[in-house]
C-alpha positions in Angstrom: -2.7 -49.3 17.7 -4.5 -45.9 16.3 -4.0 -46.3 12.5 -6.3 -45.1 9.8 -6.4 -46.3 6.2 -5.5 -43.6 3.7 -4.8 -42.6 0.4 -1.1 -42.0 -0.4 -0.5 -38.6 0.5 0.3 -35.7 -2.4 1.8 -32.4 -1.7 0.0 -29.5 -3.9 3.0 -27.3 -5.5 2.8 -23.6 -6.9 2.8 -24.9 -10.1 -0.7 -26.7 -9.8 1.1 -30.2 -10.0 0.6 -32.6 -7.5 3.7 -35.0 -5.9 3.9 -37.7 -3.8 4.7 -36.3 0.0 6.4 -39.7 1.1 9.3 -40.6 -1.0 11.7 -42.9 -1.7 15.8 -41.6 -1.1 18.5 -43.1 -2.9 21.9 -41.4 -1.5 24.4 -44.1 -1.0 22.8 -47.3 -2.8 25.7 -48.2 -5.7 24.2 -48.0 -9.0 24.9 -51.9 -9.5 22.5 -52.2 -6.7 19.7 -49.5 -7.8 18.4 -50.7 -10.1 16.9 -54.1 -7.8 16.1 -51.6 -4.5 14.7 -49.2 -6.5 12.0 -52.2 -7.9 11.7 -53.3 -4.6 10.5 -49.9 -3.3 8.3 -49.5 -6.1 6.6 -52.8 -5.3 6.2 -52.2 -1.9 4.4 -48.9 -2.8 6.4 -46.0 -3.2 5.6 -43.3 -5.6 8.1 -41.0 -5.2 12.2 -42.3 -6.2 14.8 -38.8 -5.4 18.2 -38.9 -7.4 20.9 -36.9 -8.3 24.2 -36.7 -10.8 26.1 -36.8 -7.6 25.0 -39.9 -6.3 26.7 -41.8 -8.9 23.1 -43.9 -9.6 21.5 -42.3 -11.5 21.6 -45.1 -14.4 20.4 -47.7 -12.0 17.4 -45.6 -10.6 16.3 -45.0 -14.1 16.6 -48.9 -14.7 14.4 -49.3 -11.7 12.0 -47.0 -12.3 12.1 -48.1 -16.1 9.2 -46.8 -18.3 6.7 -46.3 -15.6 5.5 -42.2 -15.4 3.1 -43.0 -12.6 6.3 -43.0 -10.6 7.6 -39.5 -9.6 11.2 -39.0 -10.3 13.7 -36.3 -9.2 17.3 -35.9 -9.8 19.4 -32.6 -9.1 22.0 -30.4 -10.7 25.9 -30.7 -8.9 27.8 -28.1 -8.0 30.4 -28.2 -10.3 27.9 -27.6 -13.3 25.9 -24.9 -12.0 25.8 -22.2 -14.7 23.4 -21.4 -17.6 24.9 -23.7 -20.0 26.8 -26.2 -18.0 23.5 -26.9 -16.1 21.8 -27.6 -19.4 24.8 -30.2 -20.2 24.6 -31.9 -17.3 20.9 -32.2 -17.3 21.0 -33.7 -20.7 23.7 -36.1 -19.2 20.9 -37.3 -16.2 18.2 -37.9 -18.8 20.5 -39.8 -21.6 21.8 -41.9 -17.9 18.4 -42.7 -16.1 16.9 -43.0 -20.0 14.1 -40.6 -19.8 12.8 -38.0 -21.6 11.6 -35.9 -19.0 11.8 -36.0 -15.2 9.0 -34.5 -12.6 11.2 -32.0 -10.8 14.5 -31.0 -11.2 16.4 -29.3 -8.3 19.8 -27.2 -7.7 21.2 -29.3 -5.3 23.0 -26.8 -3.0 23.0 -22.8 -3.1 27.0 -22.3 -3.1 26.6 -19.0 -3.2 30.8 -18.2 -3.1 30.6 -19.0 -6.6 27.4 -16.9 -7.1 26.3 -19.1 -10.3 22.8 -19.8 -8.7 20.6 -17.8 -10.5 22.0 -18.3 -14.0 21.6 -22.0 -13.1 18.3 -21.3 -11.4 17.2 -19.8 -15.2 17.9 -22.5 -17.0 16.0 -24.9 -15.0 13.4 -22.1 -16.0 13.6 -22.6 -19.1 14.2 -26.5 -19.3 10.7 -26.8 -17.6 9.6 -24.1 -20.5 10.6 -26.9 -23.1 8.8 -29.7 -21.1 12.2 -31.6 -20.1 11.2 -30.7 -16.9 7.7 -31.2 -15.1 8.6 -28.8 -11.6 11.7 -27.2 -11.0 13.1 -26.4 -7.1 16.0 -26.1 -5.3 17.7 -27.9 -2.3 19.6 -26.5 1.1 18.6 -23.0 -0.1 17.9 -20.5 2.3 15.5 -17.7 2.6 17.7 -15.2 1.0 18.7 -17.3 -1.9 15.2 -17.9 -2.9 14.8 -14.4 -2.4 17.2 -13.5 -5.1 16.0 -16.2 -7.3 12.6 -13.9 -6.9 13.7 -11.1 -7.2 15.5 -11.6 -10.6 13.9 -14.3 -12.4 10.2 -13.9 -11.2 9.9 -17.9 -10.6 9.1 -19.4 -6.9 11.2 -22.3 -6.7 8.3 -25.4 -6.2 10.2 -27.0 -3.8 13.2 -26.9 -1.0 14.7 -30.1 0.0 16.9 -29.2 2.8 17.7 -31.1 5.9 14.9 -31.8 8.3 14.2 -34.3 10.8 13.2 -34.2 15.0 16.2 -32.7 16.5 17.0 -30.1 13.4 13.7 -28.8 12.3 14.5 -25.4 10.5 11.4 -24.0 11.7 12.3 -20.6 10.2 12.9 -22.4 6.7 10.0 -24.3 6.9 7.7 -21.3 8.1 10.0 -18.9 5.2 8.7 -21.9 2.3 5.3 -21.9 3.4 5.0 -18.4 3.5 5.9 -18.4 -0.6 3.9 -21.8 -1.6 7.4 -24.0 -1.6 7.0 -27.5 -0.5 9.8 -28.4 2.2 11.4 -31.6 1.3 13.0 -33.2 4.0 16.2 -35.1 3.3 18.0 -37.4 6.3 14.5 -37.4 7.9 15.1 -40.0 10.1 18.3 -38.3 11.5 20.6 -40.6 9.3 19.1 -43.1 11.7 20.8 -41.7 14.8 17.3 -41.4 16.3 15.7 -44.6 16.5 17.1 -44.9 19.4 15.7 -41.6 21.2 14.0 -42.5 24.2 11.6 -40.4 23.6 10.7 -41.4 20.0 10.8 -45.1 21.2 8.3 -44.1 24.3 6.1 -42.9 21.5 6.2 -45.9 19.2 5.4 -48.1 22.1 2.8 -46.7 23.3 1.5 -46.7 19.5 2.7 -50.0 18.8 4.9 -49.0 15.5 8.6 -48.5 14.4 9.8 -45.9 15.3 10.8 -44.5 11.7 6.9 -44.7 11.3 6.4 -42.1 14.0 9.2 -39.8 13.0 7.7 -40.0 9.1 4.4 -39.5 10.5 5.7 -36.1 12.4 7.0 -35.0 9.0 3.7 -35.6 7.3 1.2 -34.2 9.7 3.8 -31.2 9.3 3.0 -30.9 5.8 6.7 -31.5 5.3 7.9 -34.4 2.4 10.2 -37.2 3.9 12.5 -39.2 1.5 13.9 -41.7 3.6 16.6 -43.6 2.7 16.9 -47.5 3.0 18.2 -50.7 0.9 16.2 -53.3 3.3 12.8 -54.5 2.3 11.5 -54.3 6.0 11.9 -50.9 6.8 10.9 -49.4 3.3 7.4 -50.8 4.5 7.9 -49.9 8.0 8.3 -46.2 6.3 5.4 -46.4 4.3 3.4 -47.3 7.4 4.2 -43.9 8.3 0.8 -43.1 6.2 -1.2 -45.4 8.2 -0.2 -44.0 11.8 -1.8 -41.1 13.7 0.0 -38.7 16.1 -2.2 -36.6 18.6 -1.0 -33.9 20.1 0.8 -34.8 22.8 2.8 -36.7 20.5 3.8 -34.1 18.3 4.4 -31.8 21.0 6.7 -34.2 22.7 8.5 -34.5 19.0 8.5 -30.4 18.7 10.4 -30.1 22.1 13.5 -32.1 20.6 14.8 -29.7 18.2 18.3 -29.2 19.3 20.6 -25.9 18.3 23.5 -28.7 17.3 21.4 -31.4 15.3 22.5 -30.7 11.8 24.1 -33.4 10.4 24.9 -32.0 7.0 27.4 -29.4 6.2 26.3 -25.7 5.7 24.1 -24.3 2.8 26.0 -20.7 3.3 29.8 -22.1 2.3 28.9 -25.5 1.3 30.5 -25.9 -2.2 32.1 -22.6 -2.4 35.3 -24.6 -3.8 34.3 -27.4 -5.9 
């Protein structure tokens, strides 16, 4: 089984910070329940925990993570309060919830350009990480030309873009768009909202590597540069997805990964009218 003992990985960002590239995704894990899984994860070795208002945890995650600032913590702005101020409020909301003072990065969780608030919210993260509430700032599902705009009138590269990624939707054009300007890609669903671990192809490779299969997917995402947050509530497989850091793909591997990218594989809705009417 080709492994190699490493540090945990870190993703430079334009800002000079460093973050955790493997991370730990809480979308769907009731807040009763986040505060013990969160713990868990930590244990087991994460050093990245990704939040948001919308997930309805945010109080549990902060439980979880407690007073510990070794742990990178992200949360993100909804749709419904994007604008200058609202932003603000609802920021103040996530830190009195998770009890913090401060978070590491702080993201605008989808573009919704229809309602065209994206840059006045974009300028208050701006200034929230100008007050030192906010380590990083970035955004989420944006696309090229959004970040573009946010450029072009506010002068700030976004440190981040968590957007969907994972083998059979790979965004290369995103991806190759954020590299270009110094963003980290984040990749949300990384793991194909588990739909893939049963690709034969993806199971060919884990057998031949001896691993789970969510190890070689993560490990495609890391020797892409990218930053996976897979999601899970079961002990097991958050260590199976750490192991991810341990495994080595070579070439042929990757390649065979590369050649699944499918026209039809997005499982999430679309950045360019998603949230338009809420």
């Amino acid at each position: 089984m080709p492994q190699v003992q490493t540090a945990y990985p870190t993703a430079i960002l334009n800002d000079g910070r460093e973050m955790p590239q493997l991370g730990f995704g809480t979308n769907d894990i009731d807040n009763e329940k986040a505060e013990e899984i969160v713990k868990e994860a930590i244990a087991r070795g994460y050093r990245l925990v990704d939040t948001a208002s919308m997930y309805g945890n945010e109080e549990g995650v902060g439980k979880g993570v407690g007073t510990r600032h070794d742990i990178f913590l992200t949360t993100k702005i909804w749709n419904d309060r994007q604008g200058h101020a609202e932003a603000k409020t609802a920021f103040r909301e996530s830190l009195a919830k998770m009890g913090r003072d401060e978070v590491d990065l702080l993201l605008i969780h989808w573009p919704c350009p229809g309602k065209d608030l994206y840059v006045d919210t974009w300028k208050a993260l701006i200034e929230l990480r100008d007050d030192g509430r906010v380590k990083s700032i970035g955004v989420s599902n944006f696309m090229p030309e959004h970040i573009d705009r946010l450029i072009a009138e506010t002068g700030v590269t976004p440190a981040v873009n968590q957007i969907q990624v994972h083998p059979m939707w790979q965004q290369r054009k995103v991806r190759e768009y954020n590299r270009d300007k110094g963003i980290v890609t984040q990749s949300w669903s990384p793991l194909g909202s588990g739909q893939l671990m049963n690709h034969p192809v993806l199971k060919e490779i884990a057998a031949e590597l001896d691993v789970p299969v969510a190890s070689v997917i993560l490990r495609w995402h890391l020797q892409h540069g990218l930053s996976p947050i897979p999601k899970t509530a079961t002990p097991e497989r958050m260590s199976d997805n750490l192991d991810a850091m341990t495994v080595v793909l070579n070439r042929d591997n990757m390649a065979r990964i590369d050649a699944l990218d499918h026209p039809q594989g997005m499982l999430g809705p679309d950045p360019m009218t998603f949230g338009d009417d809420a």
